[in-house]
HTML snippet that shows the backbone in 3Dmol.js (N, CA, C, O; Angstrom):
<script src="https://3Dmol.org/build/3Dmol-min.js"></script>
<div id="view" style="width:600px;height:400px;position:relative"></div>
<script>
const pdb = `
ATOM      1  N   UNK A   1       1.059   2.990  18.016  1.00  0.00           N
ATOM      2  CA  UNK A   1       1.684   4.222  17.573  1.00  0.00           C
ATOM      3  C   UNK A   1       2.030   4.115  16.098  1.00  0.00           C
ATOM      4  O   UNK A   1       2.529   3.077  15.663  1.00  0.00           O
ATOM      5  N   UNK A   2       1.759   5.246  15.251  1.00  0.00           N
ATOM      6  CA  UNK A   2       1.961   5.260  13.872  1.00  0.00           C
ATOM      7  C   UNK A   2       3.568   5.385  13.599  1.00  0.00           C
ATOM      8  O   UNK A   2       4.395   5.465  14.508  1.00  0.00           O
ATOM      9  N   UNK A   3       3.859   5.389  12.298  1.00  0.00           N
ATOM     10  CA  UNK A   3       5.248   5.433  11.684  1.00  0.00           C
ATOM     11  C   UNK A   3       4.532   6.479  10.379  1.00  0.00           C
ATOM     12  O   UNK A   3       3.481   6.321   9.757  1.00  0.00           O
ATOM     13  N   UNK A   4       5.923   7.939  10.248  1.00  0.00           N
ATOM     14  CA  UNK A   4       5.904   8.429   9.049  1.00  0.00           C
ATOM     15  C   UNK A   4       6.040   7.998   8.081  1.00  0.00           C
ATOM     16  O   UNK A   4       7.036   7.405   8.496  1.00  0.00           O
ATOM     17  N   UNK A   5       5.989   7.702   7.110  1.00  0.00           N
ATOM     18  CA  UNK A   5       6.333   7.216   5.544  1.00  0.00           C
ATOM     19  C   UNK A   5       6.539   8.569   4.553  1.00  0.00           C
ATOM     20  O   UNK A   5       6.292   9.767   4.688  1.00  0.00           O
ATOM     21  N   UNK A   6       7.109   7.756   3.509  1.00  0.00           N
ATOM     22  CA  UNK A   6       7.744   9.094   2.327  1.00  0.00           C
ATOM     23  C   UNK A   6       6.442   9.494   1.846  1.00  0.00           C
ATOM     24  O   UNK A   6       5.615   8.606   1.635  1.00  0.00           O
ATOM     25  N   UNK A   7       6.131  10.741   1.636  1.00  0.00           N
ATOM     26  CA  UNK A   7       5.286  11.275   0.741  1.00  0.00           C
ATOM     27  C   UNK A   7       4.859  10.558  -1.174  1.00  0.00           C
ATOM     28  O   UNK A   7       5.658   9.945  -1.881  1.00  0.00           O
ATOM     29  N   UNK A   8       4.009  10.770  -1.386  1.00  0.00           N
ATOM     30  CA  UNK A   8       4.155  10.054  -2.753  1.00  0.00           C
ATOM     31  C   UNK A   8       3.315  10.834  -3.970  1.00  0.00           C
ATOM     32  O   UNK A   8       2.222  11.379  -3.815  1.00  0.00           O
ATOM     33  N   UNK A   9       4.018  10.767  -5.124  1.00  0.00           N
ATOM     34  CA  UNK A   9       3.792  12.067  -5.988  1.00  0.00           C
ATOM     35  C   UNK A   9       2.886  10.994  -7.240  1.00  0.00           C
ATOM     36  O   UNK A   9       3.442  10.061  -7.820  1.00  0.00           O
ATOM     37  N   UNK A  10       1.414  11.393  -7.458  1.00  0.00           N
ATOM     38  CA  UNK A  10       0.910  10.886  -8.165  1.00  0.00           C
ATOM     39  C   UNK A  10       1.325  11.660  -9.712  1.00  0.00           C
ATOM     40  O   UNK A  10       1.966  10.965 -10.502  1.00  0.00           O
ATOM     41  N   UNK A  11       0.952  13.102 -10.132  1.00  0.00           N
ATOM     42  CA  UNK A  11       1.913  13.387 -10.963  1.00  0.00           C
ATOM     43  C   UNK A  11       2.845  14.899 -10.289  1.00  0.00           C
ATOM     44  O   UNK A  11       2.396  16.023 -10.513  1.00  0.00           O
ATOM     45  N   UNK A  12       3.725  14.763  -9.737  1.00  0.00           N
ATOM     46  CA  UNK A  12       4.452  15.853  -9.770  1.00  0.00           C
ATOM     47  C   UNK A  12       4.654  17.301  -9.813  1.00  0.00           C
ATOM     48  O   UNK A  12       4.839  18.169  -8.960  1.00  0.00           O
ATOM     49  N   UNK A  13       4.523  17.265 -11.522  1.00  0.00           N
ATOM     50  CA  UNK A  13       4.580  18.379 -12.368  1.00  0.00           C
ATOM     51  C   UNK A  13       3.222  19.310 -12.017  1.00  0.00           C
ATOM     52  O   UNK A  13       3.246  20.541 -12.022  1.00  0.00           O
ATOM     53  N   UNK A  14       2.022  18.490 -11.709  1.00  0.00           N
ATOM     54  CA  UNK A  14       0.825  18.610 -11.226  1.00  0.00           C
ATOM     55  C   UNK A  14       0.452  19.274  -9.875  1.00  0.00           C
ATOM     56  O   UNK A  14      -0.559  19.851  -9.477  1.00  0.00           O
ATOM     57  N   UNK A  15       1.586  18.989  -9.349  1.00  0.00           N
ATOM     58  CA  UNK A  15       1.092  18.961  -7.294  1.00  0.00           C
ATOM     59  C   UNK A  15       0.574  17.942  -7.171  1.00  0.00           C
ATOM     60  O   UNK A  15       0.310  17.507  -6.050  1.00  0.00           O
ATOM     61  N   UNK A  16       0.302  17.317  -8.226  1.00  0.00           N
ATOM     62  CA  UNK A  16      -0.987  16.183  -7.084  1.00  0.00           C
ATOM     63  C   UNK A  16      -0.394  14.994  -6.603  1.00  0.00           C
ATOM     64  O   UNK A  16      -0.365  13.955  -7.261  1.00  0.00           O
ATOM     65  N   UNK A  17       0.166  15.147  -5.259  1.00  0.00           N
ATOM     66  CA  UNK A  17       0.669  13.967  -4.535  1.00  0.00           C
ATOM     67  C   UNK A  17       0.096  14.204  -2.943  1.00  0.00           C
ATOM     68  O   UNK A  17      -0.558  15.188  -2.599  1.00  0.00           O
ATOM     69  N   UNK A  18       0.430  13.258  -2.196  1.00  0.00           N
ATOM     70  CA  UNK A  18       0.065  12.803  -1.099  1.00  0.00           C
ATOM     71  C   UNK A  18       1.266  13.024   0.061  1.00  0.00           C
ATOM     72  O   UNK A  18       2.431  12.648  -0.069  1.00  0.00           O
ATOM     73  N   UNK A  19       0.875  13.513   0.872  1.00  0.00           N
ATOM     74  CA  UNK A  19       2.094  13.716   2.273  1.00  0.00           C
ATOM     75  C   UNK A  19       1.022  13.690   3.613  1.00  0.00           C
ATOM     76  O   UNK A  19      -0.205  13.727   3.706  1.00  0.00           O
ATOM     77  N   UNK A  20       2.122  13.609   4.575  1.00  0.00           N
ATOM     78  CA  UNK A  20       1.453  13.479   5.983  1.00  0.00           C
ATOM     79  C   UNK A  20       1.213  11.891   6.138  1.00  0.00           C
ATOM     80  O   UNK A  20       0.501  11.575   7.091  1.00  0.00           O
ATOM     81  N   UNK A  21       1.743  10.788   5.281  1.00  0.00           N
ATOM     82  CA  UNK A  21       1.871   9.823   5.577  1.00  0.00           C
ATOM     83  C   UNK A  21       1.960   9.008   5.991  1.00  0.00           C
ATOM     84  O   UNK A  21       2.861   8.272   5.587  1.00  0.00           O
ATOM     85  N   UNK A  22       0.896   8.457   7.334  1.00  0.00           N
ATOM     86  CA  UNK A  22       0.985   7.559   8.475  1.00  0.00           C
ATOM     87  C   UNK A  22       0.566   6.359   8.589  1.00  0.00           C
ATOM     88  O   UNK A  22      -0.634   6.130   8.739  1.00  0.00           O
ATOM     89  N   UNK A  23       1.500   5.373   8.535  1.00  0.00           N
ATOM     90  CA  UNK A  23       0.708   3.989   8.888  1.00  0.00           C
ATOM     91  C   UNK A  23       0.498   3.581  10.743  1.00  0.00           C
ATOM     92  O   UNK A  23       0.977   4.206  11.689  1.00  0.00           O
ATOM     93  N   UNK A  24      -0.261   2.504  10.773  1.00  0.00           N
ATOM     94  CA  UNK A  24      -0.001   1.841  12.503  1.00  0.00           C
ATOM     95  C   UNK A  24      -0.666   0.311  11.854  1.00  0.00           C
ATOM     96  O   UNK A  24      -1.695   0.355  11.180  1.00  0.00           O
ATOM     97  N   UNK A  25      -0.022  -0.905  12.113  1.00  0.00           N
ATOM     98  CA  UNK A  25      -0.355  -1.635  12.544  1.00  0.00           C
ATOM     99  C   UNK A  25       0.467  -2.841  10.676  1.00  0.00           C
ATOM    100  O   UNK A  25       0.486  -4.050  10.445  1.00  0.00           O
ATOM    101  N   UNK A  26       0.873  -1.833  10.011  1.00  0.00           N
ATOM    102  CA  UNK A  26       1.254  -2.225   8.748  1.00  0.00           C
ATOM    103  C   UNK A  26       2.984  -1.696   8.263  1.00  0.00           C
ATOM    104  O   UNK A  26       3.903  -1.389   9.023  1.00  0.00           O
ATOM    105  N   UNK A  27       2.981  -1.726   7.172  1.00  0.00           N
ATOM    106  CA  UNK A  27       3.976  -1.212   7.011  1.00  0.00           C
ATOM    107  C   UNK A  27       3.907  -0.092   5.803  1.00  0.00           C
ATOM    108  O   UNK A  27       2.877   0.139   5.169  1.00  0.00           O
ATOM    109  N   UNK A  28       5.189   0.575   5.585  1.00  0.00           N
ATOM    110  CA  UNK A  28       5.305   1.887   5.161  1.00  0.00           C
ATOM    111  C   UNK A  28       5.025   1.498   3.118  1.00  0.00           C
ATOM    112  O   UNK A  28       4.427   2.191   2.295  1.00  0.00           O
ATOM    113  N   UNK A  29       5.634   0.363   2.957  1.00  0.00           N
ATOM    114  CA  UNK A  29       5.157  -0.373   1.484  1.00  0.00           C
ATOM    115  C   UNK A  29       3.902  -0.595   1.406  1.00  0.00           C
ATOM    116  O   UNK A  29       3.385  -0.526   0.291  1.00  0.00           O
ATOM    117  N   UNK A  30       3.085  -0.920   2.569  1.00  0.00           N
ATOM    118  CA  UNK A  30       1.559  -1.439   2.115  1.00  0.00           C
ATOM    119  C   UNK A  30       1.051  -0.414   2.499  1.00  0.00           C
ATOM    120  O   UNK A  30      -0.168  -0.576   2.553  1.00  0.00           O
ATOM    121  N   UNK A  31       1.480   1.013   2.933  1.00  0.00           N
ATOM    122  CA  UNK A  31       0.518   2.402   3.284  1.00  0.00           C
ATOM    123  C   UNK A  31       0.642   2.797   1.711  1.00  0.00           C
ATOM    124  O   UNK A  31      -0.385   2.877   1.037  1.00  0.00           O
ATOM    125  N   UNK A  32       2.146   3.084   1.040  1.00  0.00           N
ATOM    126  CA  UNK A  32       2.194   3.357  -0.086  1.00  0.00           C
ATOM    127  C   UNK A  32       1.595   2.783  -1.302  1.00  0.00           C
ATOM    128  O   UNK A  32       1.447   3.578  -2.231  1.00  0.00           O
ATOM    129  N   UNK A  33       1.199   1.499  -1.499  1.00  0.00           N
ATOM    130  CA  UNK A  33       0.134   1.070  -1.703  1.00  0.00           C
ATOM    131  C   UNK A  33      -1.136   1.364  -1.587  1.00  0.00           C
ATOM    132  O   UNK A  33      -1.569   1.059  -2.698  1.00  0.00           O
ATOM    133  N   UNK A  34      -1.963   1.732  -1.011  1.00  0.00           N
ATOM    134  CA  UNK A  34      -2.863   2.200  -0.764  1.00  0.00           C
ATOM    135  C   UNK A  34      -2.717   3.588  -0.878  1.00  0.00           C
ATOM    136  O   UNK A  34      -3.686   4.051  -1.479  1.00  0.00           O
ATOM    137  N   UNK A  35      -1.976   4.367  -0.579  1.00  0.00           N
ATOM    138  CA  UNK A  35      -2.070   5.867  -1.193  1.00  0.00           C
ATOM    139  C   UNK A  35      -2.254   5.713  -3.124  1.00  0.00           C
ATOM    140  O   UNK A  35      -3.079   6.231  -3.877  1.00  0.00           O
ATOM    141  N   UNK A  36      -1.188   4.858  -3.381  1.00  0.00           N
ATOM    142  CA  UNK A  36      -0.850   4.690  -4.859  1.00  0.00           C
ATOM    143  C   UNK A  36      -2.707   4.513  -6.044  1.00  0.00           C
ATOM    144  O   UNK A  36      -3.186   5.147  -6.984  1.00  0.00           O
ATOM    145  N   UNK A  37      -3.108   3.365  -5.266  1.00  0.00           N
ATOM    146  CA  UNK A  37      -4.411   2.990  -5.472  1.00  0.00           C
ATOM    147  C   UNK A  37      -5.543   4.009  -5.890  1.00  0.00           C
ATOM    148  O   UNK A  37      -6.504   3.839  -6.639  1.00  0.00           O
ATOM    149  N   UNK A  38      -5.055   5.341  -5.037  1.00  0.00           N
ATOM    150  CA  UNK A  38      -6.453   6.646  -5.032  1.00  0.00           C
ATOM    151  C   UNK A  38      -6.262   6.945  -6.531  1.00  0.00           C
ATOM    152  O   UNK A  38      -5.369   6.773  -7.361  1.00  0.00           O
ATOM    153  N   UNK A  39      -7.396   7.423  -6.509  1.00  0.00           N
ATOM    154  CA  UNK A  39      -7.505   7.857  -8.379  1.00  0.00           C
ATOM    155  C   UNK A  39      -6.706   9.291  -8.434  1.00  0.00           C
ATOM    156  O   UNK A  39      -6.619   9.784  -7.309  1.00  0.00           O
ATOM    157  N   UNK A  40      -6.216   9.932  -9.274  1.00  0.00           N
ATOM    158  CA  UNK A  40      -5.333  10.855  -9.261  1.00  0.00           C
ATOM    159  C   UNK A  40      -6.227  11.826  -9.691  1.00  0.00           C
ATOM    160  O   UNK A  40      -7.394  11.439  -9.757  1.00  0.00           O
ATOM    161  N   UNK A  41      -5.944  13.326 -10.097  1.00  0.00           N
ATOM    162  CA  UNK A  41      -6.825  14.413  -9.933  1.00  0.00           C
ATOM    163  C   UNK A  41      -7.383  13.851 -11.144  1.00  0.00           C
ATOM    164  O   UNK A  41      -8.138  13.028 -10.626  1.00  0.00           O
ATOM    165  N   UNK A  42      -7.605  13.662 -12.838  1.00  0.00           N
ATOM    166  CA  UNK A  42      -7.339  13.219 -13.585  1.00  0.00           C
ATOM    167  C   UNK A  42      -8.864  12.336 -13.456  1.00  0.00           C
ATOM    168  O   UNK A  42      -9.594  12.413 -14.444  1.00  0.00           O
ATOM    169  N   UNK A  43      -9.324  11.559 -12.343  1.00  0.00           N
ATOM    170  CA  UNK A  43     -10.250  10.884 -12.690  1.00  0.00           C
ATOM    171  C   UNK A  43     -11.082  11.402 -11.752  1.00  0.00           C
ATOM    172  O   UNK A  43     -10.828  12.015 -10.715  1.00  0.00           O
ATOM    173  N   UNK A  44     -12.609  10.916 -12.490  1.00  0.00           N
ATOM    174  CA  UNK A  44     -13.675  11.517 -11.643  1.00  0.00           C
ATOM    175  C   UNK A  44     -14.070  11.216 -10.385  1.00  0.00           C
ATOM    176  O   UNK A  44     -15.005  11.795  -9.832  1.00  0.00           O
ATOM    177  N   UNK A  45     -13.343  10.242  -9.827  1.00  0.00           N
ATOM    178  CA  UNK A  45     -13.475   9.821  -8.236  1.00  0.00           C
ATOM    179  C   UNK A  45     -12.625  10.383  -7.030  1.00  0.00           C
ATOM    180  O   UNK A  45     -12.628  10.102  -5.832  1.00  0.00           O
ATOM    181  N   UNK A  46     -11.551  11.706  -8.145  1.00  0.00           N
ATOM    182  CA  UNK A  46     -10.895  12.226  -7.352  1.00  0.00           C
ATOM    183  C   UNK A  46     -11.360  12.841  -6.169  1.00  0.00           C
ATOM    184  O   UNK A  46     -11.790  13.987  -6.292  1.00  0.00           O
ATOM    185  N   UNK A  47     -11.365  12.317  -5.034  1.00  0.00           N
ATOM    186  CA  UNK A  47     -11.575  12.983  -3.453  1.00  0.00           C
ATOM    187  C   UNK A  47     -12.387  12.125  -3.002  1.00  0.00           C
ATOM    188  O   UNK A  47     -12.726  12.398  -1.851  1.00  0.00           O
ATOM    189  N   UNK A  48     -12.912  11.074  -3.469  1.00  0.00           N
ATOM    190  CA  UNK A  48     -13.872  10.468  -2.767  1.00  0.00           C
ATOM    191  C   UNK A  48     -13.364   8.963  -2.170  1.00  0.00           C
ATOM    192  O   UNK A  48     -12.224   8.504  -2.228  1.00  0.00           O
ATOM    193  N   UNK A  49     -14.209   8.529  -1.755  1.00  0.00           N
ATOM    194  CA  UNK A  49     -14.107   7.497  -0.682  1.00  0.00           C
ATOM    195  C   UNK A  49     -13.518   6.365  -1.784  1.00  0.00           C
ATOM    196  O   UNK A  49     -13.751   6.526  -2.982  1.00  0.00           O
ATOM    197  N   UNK A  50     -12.692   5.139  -1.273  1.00  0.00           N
ATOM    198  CA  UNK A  50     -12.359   4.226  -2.073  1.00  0.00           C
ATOM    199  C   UNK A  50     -11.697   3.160  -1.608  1.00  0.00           C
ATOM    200  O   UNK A  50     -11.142   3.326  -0.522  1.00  0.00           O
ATOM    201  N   UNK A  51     -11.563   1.761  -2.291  1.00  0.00           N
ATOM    202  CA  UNK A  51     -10.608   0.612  -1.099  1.00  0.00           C
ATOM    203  C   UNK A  51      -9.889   0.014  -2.374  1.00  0.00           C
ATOM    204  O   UNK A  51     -10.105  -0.006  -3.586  1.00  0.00           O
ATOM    205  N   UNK A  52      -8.861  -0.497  -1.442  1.00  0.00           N
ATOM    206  CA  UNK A  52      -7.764  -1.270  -1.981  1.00  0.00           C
ATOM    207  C   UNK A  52      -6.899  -1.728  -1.153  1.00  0.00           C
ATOM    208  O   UNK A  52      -6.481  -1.136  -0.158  1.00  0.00           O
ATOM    209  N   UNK A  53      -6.491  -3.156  -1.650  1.00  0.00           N
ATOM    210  CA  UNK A  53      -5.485  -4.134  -0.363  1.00  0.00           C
ATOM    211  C   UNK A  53      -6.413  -4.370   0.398  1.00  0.00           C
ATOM    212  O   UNK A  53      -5.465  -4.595   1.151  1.00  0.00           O
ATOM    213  N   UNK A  54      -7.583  -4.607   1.161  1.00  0.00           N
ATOM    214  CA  UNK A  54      -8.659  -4.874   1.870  1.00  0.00           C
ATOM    215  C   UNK A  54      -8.735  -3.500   2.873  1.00  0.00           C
ATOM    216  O   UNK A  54      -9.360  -3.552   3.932  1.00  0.00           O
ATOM    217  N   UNK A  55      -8.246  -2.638   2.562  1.00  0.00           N
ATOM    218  CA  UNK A  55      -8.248  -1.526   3.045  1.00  0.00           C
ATOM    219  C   UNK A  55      -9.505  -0.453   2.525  1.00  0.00           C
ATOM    220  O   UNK A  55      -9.491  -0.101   1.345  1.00  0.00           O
ATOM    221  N   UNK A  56     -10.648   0.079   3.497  1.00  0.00           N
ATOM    222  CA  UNK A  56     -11.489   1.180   2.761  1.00  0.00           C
ATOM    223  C   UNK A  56     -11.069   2.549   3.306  1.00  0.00           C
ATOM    224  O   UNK A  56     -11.228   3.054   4.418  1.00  0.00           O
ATOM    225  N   UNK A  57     -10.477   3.001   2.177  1.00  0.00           N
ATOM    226  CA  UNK A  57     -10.127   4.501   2.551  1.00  0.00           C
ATOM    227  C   UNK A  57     -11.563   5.750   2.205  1.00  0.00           C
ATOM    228  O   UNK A  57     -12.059   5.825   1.081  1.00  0.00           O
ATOM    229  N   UNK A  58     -12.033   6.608   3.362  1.00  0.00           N
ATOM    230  CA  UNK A  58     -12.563   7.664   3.557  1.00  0.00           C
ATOM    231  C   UNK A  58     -12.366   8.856   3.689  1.00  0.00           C
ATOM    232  O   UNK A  58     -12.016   9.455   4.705  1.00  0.00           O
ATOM    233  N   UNK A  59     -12.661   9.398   2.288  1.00  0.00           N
ATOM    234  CA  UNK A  59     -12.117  11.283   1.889  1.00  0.00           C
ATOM    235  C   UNK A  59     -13.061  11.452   3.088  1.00  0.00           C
ATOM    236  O   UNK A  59     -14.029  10.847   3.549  1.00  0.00           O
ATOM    237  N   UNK A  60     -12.190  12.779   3.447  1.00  0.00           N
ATOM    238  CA  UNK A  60     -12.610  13.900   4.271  1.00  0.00           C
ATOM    239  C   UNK A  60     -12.707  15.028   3.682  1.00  0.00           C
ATOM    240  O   UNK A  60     -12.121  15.109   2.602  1.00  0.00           O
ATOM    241  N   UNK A  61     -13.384  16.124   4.131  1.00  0.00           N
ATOM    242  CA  UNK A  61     -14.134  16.576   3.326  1.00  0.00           C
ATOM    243  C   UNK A  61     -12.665  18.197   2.696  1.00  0.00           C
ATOM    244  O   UNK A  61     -11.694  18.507   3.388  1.00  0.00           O
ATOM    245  N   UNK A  62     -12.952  18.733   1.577  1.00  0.00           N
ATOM    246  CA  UNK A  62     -11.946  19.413   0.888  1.00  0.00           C
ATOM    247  C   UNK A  62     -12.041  20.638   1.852  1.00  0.00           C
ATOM    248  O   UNK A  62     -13.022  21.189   2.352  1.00  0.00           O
ATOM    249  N   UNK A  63     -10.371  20.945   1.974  1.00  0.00           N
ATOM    250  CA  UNK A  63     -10.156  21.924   2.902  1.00  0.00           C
ATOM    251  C   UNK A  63      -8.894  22.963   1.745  1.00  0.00           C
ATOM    252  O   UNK A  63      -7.719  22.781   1.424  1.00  0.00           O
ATOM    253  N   UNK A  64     -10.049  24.170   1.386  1.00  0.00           N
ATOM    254  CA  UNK A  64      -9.186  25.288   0.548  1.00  0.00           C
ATOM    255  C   UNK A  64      -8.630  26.436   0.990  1.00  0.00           C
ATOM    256  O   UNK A  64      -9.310  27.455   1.119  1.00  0.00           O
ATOM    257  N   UNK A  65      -7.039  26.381   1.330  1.00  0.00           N
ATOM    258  CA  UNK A  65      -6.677  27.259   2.308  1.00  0.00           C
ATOM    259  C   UNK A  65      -6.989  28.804   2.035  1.00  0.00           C
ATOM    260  O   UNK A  65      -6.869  28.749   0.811  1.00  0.00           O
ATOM    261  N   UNK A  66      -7.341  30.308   2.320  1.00  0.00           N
ATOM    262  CA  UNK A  66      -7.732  31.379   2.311  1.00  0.00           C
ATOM    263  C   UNK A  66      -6.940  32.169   1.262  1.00  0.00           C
ATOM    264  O   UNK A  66      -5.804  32.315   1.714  1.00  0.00           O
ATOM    265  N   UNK A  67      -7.029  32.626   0.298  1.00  0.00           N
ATOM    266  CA  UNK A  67      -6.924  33.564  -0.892  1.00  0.00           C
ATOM    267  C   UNK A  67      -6.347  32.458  -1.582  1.00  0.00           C
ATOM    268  O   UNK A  67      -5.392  32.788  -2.285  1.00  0.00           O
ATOM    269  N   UNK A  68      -6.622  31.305  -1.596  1.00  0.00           N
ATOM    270  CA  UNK A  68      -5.893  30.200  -2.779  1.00  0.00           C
ATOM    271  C   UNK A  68      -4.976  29.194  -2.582  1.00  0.00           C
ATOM    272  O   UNK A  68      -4.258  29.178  -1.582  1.00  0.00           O
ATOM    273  N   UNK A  69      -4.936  28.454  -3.336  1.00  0.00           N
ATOM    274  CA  UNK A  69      -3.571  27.588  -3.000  1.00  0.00           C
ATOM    275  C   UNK A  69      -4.353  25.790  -3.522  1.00  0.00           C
ATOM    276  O   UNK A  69      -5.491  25.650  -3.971  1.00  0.00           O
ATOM    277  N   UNK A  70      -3.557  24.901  -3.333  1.00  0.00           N
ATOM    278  CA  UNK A  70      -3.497  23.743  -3.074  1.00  0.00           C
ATOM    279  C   UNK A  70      -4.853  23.485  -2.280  1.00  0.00           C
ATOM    280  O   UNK A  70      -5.036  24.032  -1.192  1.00  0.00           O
ATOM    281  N   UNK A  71      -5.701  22.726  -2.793  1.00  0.00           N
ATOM    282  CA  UNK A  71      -6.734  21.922  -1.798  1.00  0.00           C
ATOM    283  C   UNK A  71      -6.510  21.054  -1.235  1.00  0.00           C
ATOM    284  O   UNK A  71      -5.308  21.003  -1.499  1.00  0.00           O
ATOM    285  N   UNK A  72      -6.710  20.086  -0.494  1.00  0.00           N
ATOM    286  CA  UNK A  72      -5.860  19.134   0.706  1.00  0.00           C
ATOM    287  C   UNK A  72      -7.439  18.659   0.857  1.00  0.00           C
ATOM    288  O   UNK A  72      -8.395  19.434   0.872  1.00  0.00           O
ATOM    289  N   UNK A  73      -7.499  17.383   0.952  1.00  0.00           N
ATOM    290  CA  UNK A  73      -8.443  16.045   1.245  1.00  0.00           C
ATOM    291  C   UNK A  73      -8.055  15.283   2.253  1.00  0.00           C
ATOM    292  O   UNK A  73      -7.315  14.530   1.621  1.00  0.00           O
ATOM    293  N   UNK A  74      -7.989  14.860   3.500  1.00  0.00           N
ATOM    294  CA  UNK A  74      -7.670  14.257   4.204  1.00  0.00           C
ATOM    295  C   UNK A  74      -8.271  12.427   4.303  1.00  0.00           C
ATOM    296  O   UNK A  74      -9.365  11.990   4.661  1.00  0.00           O
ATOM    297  N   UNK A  75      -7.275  11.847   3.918  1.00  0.00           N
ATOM    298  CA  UNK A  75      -7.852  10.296   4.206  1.00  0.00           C
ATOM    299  C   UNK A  75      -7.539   9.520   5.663  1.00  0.00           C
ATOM    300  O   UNK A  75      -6.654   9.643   6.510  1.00  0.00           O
ATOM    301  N   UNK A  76      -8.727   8.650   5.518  1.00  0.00           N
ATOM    302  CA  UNK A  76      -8.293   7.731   6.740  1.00  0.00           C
ATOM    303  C   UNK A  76      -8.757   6.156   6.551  1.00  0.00           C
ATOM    304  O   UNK A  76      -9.889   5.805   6.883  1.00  0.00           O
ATOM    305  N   UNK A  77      -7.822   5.263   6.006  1.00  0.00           N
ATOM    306  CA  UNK A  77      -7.550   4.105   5.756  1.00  0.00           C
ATOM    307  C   UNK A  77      -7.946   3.128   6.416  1.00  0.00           C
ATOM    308  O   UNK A  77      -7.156   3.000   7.351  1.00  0.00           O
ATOM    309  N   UNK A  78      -8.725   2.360   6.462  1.00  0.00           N
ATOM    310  CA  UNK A  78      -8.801   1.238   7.675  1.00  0.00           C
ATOM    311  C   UNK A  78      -8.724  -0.096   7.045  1.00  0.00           C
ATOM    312  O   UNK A  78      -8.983  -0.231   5.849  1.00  0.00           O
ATOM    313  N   UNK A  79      -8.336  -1.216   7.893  1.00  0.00           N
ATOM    314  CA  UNK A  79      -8.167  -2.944   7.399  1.00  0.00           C
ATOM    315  C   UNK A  79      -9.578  -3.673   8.599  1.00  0.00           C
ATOM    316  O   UNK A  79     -10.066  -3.071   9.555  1.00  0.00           O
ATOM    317  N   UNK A  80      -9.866  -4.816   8.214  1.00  0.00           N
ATOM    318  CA  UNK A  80     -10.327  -5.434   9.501  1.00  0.00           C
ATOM    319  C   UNK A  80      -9.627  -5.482  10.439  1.00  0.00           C
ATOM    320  O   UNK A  80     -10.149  -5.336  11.544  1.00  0.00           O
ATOM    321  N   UNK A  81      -8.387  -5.672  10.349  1.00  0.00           N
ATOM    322  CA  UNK A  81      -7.519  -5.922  11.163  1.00  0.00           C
ATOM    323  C   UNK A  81      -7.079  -4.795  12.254  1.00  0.00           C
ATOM    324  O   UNK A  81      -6.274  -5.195  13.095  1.00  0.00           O
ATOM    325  N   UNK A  82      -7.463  -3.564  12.342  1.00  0.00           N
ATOM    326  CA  UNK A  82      -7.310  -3.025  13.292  1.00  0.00           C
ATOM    327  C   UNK A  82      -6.248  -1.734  12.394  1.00  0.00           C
ATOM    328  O   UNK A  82      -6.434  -0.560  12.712  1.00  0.00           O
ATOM    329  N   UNK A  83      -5.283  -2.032  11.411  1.00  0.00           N
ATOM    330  CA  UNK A  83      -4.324  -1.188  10.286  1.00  0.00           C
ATOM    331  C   UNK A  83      -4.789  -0.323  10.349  1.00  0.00           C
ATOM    332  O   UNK A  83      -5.988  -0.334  10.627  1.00  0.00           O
ATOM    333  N   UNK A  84      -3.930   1.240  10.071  1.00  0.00           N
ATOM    334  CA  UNK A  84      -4.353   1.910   9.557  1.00  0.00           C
ATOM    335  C   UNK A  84      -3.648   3.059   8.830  1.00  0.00           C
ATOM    336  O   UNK A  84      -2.607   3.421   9.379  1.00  0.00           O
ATOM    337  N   UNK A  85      -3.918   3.567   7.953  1.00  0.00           N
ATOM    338  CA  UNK A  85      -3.359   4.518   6.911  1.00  0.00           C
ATOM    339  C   UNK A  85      -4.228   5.991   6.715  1.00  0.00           C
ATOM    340  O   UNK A  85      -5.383   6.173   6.327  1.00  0.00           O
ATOM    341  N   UNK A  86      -2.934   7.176   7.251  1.00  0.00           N
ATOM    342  CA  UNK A  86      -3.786   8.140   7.174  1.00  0.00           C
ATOM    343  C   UNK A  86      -3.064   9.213   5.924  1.00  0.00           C
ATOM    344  O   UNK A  86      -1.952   8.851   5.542  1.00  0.00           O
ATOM    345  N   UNK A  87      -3.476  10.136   5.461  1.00  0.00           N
ATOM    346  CA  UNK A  87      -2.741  10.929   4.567  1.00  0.00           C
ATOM    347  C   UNK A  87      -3.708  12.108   4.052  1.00  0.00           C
ATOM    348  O   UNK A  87      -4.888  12.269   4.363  1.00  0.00           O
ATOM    349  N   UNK A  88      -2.967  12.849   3.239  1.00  0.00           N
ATOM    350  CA  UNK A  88      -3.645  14.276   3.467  1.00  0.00           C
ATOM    351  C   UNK A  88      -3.445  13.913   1.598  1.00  0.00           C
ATOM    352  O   UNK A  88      -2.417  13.288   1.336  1.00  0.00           O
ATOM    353  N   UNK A  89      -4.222  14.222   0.565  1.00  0.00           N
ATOM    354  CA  UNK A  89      -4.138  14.430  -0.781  1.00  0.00           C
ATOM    355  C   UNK A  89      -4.026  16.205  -1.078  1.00  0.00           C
ATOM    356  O   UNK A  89      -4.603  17.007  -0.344  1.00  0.00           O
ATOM    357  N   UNK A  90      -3.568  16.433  -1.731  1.00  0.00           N
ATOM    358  CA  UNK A  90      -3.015  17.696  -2.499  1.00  0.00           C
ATOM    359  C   UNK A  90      -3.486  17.759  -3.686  1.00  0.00           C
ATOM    360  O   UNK A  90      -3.357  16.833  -4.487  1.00  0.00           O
ATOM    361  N   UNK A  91      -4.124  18.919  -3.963  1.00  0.00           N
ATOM    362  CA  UNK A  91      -4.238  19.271  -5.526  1.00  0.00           C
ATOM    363  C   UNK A  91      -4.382  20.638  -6.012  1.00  0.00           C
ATOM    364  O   UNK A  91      -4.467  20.857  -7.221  1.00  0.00           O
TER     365      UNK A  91
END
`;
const viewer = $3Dmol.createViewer("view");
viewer.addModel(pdb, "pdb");
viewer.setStyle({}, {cartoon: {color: "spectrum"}});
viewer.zoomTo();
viewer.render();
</script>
């Protein structure tokens, strides 16, 4: 069973942070870690697949809610170990 963790604000002022925050098998410092790691809107790998901490995290594909708003990327984190880290990106 997963655990919530705090949301985490890559820049703020921007929107572009991360919520929906779930680890299982780790903890809520090494999920935040690995959220921290994603490239921020800012670089050209924004939304795509990426690893860090031995963790490979996999964008899902961009979901733009109807007459506008915030785009939302959904990740899903995995370790060998069975870990896992899920989270939704915002931009």
């Amino acid at each position: 069973m997963g655990r919530d963790c705090p949301d985490y604000a890559f820049r703020p002022q921007n929107s572009d942070l991360a919520n929906d925050v779930m680890e299982s098998g780790t903890t809520c410092e090494v999920a935040r870690s690995i959220v921290a790691a994603g490239p921020d809107t800012t670089n050209p790998n924004f939304g795509k697949n990426y690893a860090a901490a031995g963790f490979t995290c996999t964008a899902g594909s961009e979901f733009q809610p109807p007459g506008g708003g915030m785009a939302t990327w959904p990740y899903n984190c995995t370790d060998k170990h069975g870990a896992t880290v899920t989270f939704d990106r915002h931009a």
